[in-house]
N, CA, C and O of each residue as an XYZ file, in Angstrom:
808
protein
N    -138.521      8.326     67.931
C    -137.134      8.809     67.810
C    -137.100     10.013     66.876
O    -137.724      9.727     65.853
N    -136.658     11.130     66.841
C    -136.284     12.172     66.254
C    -135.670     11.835     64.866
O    -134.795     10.972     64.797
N    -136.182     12.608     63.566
C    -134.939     11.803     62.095
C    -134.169     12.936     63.047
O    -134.301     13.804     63.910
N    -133.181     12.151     62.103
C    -131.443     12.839     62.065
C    -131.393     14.192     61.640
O    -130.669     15.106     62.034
N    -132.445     14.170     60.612
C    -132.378     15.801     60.199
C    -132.792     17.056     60.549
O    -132.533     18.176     60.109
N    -133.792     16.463     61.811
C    -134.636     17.137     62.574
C    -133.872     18.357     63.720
O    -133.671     17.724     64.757
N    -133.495     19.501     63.868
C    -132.996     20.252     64.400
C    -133.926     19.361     66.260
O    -135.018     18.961     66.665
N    -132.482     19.526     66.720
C    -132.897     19.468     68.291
C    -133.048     20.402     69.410
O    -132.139     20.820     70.128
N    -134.578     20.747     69.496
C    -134.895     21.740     70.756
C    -133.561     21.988     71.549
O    -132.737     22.863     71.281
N    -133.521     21.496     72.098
C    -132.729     21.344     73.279
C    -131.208     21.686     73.003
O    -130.615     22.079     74.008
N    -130.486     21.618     71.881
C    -129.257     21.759     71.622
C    -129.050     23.282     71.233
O    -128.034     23.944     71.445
N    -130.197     23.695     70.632
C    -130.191     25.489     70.447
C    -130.209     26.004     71.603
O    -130.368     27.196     71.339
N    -130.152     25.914     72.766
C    -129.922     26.372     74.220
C    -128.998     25.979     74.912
O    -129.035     26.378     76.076
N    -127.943     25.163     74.559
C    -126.835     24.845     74.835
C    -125.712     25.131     74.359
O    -125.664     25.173     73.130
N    -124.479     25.414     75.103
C    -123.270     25.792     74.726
C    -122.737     24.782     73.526
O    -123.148     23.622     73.501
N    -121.932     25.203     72.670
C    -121.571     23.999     71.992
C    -120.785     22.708     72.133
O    -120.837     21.735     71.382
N    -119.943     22.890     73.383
C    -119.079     21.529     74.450
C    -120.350     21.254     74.802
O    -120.290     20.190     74.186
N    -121.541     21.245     75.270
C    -122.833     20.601     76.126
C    -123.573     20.222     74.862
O    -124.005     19.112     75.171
N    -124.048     20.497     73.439
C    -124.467     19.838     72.677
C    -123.767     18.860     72.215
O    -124.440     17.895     71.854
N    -122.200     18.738     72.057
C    -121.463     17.820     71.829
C    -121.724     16.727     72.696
O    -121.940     15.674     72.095
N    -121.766     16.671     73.933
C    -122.474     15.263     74.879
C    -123.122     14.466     74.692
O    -123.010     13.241     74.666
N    -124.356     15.580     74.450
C    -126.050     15.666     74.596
C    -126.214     14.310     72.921
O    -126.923     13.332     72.686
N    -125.218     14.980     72.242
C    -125.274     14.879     70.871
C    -124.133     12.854     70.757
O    -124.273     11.907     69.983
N    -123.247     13.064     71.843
C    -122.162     11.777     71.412
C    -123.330     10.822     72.686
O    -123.444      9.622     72.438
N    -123.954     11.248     73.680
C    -125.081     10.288     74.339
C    -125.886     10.009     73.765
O    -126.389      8.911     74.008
N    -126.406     10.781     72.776
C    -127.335      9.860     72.207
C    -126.912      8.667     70.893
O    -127.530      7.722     70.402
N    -126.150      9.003     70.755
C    -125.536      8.109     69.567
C    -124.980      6.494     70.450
O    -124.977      5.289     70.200
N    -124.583      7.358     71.506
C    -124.473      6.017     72.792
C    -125.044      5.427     72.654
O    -124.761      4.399     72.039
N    -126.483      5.729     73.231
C    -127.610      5.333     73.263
C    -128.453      4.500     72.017
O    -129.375      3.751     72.340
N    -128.128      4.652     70.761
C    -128.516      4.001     69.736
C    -127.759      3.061     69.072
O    -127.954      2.536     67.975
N    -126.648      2.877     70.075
C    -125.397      1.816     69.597
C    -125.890      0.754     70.474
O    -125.518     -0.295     69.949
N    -126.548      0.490     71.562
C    -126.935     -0.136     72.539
C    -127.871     -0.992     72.097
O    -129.057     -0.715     71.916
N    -127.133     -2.464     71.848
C    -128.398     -3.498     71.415
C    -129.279     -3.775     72.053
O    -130.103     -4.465     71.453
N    -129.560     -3.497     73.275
C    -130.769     -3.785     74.271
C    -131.145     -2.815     74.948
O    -130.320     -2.041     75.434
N    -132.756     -2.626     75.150
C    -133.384     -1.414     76.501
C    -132.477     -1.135     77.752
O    -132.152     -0.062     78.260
N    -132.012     -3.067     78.259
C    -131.645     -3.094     79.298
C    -129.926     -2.230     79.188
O    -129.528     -1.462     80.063
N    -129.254     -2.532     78.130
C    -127.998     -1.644     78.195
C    -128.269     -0.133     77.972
O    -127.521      0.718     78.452
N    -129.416      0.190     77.190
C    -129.415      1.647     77.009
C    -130.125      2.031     78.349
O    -129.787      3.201     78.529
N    -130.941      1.644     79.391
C    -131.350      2.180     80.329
C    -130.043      2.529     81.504
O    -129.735      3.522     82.164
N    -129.452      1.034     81.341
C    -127.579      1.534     82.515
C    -127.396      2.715     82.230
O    -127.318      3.691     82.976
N    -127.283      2.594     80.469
C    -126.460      3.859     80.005
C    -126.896      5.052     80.525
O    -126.073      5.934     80.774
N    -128.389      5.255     80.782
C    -129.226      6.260     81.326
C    -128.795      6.259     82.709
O    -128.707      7.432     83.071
N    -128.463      5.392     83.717
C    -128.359      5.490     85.147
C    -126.963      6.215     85.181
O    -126.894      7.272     85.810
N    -125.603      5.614     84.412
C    -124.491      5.918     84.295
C    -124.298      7.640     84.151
O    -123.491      8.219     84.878
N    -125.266      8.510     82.963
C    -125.088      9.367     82.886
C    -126.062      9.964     83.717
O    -125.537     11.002     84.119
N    -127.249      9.864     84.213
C    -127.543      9.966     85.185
C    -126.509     10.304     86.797
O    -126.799     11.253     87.526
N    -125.892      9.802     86.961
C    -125.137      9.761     88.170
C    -124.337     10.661     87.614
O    -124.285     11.508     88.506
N    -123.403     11.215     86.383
C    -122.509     11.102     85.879
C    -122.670     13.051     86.780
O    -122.034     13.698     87.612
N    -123.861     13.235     85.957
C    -124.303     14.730     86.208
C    -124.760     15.143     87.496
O    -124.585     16.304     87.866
N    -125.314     14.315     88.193
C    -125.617     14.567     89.824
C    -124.300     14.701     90.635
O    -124.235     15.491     91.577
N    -123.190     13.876     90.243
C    -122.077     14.080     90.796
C    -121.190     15.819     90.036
O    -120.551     16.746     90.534
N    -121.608     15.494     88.801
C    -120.945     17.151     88.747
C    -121.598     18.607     89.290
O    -121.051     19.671     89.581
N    -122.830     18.238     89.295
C    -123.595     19.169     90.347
C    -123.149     19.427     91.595
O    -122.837     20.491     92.130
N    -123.160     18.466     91.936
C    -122.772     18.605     93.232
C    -121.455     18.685     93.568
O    -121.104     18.656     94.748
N    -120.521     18.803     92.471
C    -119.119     19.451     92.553
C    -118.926     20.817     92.791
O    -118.086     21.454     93.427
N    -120.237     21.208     91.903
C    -119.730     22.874     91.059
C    -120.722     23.382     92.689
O    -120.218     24.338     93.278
N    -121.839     22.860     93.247
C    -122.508     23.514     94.757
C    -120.688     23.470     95.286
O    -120.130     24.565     95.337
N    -120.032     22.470     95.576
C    -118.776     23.041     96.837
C    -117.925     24.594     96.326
O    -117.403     25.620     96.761
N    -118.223     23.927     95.225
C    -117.030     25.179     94.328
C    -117.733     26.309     94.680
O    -116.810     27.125     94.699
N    -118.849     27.003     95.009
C    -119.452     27.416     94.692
C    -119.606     28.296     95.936
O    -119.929     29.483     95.912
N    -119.190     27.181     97.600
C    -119.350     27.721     98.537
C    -118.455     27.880     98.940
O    -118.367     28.382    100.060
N    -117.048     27.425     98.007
C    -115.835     27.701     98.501
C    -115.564     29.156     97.996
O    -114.932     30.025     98.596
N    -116.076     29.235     96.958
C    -115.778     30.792     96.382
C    -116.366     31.216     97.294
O    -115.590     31.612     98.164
N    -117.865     31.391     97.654
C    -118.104     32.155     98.889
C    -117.674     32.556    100.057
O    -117.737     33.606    100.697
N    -117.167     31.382    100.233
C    -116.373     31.349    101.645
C    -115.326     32.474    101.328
O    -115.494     33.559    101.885
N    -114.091     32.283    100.348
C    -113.323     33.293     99.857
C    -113.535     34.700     99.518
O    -112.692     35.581     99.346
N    -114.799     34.755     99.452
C    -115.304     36.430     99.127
C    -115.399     37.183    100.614
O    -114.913     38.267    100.936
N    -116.242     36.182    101.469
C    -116.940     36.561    102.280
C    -115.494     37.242    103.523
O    -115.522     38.272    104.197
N    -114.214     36.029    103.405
C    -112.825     36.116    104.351
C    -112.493     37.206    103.715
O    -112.089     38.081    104.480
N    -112.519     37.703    101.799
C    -111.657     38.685    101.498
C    -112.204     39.598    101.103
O    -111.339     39.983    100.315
N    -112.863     40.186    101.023
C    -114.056     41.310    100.431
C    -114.729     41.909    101.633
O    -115.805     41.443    102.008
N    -114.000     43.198    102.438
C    -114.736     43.617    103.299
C    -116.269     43.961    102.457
O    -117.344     43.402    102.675
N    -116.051     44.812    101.669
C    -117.331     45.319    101.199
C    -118.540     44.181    100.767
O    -119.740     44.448    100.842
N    -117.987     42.827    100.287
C    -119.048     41.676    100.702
C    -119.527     41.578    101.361
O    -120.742     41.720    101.498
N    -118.333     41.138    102.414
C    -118.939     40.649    103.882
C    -119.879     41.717    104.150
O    -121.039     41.593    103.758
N    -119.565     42.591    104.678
C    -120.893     44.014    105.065
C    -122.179     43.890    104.387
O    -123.225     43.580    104.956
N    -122.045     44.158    103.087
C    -123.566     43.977    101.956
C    -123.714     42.438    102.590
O    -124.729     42.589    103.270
N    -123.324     41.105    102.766
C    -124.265     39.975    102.895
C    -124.565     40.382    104.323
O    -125.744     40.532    104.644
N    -123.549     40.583    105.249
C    -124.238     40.964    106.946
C    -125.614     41.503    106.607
O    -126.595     40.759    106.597
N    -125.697     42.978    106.292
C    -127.178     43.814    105.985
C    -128.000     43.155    105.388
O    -129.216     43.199    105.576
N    -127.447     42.508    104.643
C    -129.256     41.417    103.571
C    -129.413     40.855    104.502
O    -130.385     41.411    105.014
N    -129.016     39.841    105.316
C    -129.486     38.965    106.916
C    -129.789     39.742    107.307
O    -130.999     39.531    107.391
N    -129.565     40.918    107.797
C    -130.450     42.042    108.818
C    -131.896     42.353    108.193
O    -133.010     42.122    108.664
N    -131.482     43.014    106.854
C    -133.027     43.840    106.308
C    -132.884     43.548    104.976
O    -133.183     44.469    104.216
N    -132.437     42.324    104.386
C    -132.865     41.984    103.143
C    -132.937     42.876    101.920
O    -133.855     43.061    101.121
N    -131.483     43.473    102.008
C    -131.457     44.547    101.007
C    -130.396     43.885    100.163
O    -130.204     42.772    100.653
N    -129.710     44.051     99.235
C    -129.413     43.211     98.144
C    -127.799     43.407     98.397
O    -127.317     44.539     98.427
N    -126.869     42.038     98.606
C    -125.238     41.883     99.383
C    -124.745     42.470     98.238
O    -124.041     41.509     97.928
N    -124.470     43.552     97.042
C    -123.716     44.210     96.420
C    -124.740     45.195     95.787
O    -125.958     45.059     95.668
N    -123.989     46.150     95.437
C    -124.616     47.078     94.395
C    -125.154     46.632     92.939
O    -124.637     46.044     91.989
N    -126.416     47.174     93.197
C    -127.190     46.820     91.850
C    -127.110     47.324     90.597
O    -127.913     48.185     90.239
N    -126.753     47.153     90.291
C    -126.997     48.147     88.566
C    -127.338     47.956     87.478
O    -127.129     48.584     86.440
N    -128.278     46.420     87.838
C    -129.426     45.773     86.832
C    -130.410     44.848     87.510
O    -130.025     43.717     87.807
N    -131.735     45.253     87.801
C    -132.736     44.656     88.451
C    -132.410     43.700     88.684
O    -132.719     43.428     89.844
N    -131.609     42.488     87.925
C    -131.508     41.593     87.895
C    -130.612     40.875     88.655
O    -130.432     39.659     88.593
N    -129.752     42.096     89.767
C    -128.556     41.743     89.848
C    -128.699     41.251     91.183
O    -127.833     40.484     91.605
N    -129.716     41.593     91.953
C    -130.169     40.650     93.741
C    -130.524     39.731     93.278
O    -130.038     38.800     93.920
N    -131.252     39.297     92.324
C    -132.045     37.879     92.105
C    -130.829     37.114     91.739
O    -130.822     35.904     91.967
N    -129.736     37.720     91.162
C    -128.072     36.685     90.691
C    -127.723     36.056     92.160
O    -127.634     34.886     92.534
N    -127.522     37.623     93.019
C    -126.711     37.324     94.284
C    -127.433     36.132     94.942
O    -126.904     35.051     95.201
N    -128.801     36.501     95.192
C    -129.851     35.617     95.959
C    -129.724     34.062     95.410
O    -129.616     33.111     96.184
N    -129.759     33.899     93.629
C    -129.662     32.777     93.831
C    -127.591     31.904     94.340
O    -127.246     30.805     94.775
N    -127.076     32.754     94.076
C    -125.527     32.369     94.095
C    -125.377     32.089     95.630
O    -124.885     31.011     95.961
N    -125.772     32.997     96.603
C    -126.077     32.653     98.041
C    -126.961     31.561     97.992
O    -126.690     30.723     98.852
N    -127.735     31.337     97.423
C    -128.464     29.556     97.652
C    -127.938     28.486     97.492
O    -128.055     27.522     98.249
N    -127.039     28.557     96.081
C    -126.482     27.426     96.113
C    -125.169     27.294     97.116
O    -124.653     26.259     97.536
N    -124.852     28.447     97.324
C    -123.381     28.486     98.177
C    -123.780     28.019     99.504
O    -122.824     27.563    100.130
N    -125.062     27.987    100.220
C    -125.738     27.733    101.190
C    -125.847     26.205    101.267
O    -125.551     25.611    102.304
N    -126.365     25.439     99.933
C    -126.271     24.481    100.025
C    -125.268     23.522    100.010
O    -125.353     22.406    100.524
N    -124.182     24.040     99.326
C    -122.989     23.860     99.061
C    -122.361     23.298    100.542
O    -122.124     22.124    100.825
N    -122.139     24.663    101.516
C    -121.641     24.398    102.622
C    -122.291     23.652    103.405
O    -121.674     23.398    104.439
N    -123.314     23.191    103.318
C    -123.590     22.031    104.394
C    -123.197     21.250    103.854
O    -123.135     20.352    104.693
N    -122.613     20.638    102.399
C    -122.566     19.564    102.240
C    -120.486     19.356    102.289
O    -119.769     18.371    102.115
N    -120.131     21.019    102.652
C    -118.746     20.788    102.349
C    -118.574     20.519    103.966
O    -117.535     19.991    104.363
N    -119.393     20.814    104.698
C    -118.916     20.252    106.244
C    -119.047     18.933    106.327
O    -118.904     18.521    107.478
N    -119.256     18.165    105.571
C    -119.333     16.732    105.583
C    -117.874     16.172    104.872
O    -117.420     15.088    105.237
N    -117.242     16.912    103.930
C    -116.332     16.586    103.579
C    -115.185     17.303    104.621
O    -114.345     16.519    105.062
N    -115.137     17.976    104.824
C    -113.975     18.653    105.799
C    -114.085     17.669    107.333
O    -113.044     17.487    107.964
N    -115.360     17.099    107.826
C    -114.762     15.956    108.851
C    -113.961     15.182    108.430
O    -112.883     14.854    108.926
N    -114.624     14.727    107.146
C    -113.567     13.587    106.536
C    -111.858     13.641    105.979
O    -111.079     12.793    105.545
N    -111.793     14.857    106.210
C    -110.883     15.551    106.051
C    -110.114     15.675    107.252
O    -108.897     15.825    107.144
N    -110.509     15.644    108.079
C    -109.915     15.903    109.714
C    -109.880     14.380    109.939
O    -108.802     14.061    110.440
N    -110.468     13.633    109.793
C    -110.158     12.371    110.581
C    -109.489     11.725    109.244
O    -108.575     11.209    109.887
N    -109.306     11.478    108.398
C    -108.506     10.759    107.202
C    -107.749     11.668    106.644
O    -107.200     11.004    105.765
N    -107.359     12.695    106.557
C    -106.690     13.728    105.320
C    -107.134     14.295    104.249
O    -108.165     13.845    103.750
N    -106.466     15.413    103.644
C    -106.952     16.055    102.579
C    -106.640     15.067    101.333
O    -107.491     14.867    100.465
N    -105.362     14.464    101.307
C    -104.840     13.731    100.762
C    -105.858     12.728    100.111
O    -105.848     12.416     98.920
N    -106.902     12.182    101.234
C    -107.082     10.793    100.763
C    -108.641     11.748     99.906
O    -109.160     11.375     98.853
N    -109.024     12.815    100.621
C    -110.351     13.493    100.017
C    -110.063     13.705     98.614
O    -110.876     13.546     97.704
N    -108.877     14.068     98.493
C    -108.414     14.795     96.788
C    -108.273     13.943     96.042
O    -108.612     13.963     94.859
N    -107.698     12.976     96.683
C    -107.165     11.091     95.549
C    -108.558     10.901     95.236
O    -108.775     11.065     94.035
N    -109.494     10.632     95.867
C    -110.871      9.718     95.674
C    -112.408     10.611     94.939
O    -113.600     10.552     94.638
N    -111.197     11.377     94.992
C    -112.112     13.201     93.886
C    -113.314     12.956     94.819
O    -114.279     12.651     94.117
N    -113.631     12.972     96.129
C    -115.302     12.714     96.643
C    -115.772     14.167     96.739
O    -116.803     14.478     97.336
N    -114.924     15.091     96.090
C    -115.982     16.598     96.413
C    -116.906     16.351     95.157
O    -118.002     16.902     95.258
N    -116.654     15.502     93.769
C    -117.564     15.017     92.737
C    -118.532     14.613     93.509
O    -119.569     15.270     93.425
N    -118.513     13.482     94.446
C    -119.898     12.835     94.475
C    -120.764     13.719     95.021
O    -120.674     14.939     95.156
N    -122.196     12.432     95.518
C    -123.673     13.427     96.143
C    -123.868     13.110     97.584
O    -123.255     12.304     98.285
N    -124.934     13.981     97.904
C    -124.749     14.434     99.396
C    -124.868     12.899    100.331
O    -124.377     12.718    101.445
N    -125.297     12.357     99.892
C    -125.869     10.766    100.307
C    -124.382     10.240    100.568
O    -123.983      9.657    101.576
N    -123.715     10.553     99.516
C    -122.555      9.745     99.802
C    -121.611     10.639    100.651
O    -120.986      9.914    101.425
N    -121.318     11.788    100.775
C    -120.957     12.651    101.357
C    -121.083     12.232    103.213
O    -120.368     11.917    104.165
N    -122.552     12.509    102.850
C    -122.802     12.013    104.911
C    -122.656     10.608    105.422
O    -122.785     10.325    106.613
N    -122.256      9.340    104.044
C    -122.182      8.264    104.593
C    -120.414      8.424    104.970
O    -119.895      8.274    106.076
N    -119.912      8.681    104.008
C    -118.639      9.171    103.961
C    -118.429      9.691    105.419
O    -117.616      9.003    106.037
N    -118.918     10.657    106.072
C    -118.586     11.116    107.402
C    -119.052     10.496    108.643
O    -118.499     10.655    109.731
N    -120.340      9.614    108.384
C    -120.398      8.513    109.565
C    -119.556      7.596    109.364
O    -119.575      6.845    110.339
N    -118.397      7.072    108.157
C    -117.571      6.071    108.453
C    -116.384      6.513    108.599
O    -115.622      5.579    108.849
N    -115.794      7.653    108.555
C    -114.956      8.573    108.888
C    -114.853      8.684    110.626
O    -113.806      8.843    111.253
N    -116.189      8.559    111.189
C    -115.991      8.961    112.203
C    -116.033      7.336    113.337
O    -115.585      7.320    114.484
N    -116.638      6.200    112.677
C    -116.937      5.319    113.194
C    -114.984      4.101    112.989
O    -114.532      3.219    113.719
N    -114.313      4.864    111.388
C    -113.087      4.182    112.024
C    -112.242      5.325    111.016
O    -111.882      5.474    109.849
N    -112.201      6.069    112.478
C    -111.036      7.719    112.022
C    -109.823      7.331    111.684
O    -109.190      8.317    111.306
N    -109.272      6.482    111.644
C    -107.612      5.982    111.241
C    -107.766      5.784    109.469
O    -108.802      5.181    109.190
N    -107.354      5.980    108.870
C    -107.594      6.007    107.425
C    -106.741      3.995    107.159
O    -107.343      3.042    106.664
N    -105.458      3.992    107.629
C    -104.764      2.851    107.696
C    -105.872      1.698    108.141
O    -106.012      0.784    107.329
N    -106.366      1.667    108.888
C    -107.806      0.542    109.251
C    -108.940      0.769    108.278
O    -109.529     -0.242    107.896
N    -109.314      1.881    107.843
C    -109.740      2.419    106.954
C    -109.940      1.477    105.514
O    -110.811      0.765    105.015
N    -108.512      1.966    105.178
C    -108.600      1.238    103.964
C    -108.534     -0.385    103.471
O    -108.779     -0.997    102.432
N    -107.920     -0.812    105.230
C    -108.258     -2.542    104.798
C    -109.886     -2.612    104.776
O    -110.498     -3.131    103.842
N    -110.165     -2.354    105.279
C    -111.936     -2.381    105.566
C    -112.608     -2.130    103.945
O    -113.407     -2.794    103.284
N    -111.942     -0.974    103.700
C    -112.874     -1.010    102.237
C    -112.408     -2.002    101.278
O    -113.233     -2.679    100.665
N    -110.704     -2.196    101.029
C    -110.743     -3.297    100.578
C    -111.014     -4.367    100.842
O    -111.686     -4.918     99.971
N    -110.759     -5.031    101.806
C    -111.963     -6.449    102.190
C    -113.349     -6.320    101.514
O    -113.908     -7.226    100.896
N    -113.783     -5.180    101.697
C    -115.489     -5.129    100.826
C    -115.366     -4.922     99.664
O    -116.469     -5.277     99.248
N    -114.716     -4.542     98.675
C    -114.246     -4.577     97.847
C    -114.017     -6.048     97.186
O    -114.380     -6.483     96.093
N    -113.423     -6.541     98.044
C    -112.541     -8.102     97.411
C    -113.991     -8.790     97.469
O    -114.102     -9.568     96.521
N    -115.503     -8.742     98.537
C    -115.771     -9.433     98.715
C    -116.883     -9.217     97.568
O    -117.574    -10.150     97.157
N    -116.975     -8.079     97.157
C    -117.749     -7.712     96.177
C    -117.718     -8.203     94.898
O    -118.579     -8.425     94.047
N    -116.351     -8.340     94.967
C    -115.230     -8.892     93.179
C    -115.734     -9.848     93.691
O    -116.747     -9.552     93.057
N    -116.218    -11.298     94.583
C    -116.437    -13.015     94.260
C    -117.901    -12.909     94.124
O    -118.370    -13.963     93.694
N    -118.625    -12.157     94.305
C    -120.204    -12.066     94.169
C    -120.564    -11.609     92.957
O    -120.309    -10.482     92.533
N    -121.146    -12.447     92.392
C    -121.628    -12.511     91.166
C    -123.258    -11.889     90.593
O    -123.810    -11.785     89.498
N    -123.580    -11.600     91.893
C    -124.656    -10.779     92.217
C    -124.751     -9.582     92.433
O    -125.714     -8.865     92.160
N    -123.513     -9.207     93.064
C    -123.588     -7.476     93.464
C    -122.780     -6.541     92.367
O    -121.964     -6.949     91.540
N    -123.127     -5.462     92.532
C    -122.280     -4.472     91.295
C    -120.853     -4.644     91.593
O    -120.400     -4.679     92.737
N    -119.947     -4.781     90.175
C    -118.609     -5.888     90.169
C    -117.597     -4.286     90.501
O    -118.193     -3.272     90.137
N    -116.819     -4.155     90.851
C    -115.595     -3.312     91.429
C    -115.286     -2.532     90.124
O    -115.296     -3.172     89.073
N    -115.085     -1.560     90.107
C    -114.870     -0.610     88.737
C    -113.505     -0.025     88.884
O    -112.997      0.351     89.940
N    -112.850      0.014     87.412
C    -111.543      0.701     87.219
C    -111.694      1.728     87.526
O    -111.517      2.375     86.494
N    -112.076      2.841     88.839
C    -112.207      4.122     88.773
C    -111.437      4.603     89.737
O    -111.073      3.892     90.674
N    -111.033      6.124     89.591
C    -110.410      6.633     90.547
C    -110.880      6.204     91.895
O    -110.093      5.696     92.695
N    -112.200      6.403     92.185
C    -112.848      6.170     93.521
C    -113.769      5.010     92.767
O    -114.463      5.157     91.762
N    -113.545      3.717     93.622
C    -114.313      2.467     93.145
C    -115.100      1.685     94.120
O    -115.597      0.567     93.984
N    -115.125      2.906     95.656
C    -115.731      2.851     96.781
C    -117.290      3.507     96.327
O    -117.851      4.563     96.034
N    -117.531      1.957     96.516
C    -119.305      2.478     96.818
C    -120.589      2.800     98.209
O    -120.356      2.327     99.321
N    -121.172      3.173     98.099
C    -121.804      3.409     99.279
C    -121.738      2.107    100.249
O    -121.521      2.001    101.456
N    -122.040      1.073     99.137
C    -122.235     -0.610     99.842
C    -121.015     -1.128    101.052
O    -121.162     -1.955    101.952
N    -119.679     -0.238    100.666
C    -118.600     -0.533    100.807
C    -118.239      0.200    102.186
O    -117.430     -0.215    103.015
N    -119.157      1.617    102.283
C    -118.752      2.192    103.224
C    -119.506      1.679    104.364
O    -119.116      1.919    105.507
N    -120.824      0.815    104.082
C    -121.876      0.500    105.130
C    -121.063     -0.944    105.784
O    -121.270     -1.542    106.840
N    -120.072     -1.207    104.680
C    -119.492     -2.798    105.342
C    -118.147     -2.276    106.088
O    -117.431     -2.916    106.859
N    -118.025     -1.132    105.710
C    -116.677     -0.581    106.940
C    -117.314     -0.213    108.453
O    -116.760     -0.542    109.502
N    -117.913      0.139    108.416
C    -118.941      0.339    109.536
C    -118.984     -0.696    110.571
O    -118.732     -0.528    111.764
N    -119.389     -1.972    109.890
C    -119.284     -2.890    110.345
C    -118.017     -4.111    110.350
O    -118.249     -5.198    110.880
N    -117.280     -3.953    110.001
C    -116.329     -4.525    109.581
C    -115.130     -4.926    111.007
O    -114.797     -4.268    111.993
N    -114.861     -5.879    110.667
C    -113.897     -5.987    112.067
C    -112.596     -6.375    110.986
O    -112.665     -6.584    109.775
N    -111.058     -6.393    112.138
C    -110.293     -7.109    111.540
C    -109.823     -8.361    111.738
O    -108.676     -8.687    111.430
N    -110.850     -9.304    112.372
C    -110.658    -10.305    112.759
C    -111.493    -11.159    110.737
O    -111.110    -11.835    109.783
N    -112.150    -10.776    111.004
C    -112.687    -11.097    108.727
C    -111.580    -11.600    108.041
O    -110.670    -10.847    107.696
N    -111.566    -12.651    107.838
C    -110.638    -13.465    107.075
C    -110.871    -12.876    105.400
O    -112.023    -12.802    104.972
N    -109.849    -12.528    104.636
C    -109.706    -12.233    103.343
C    -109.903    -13.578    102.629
O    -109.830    -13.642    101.401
């Protein structure tokens, strides 16, 4: 373990809101009477950051998307880099194709994963996409999200289905217990809508 007094690598390269985290997780982490609670704690924030990643990729291709509809002079410079790989804006620091190049990557990745949310969007609403914040989650959940979207497109059938899995989750004393969260739909939940009839007694 690091003393307390020991300057931390890692926090001299961070903004000061991101050492504050870095800095209240680990104190988490040493409040935790057992491996087994400080390792959750590790899965918890673990997930915590894969889901904001994969927020800031949509954001990322939504701005693109917006440049690309409103910026003739974008659109043109990215057309020509697909043609002959010359750099989608004017340069005026070596550095400035290797920005674009990587900002087009993630925006690349971004949009495949925002076409998974926009089915779900067409067959359930924007409504129910924005309530359940799922542009946070990860791509896994994203594409399960759109095979059960598409397997029961009515959102109203929809949502008895997840709650039934839900309820059935809360009497099992074995499976991960239902969480106070905005979105408290887990992957487990979407694989039992799938299958789910409404003949299933509550």
């Amino acid at each position: 373990m690091r003393p307390n007094n020991e300057p931390d690598d890692d926090a001299i390269v961070l903004a000061p809101d991101q050492a504050s985290q870095v800095d209240r997780f680990r104190e988490d982490l040493r409040l935790c009477e057992t491996d087994t609670q400080r390792y959750g704690l590790c899965v918890q924030k673990r997930d915590e950051l894969l889901d904001q990643h994969s927020g800031l990729q949509v954001l990322v291709a939504a701005c693109e998307h917006v440049m690309s509809t409103e910026c003739p002079e974008y659109r043109r410079r990215k057309q020509t880099k697909n043609r002959d790989s010359t750099p989608p804006l004017p340069t005026n620091k070596d550095d400035d194709a290797a920005q674009w190049d990587r900002f087009l990557g993630v925006a690349t990745d971004g949009s495949k994963h925002l076409s998974a949310l926009k089915e779900v969007v067409r067959c359930w609403g924007r409504d129910i996409v924005q309530h359940y914040q799922w542009a946070s989650k990860r791509v896994k959940y994203w594409n399960q999200l759109r095979t059960t979207a598409r397997r029961v497109p009515v959102w109203e059938e929809a949502v008895v289905g997840l709650n039934w899995s839900m309820l059935q989750r809360s009497r099992d004393i074995h499976r991960r217990p239902v969480k106070a969260l905005v979105n408290p739909i887990e992957q487990a939940d979407l694989d039992s809508l799938r299958t789910w009839s409404r003949e299933d007694p509550f």
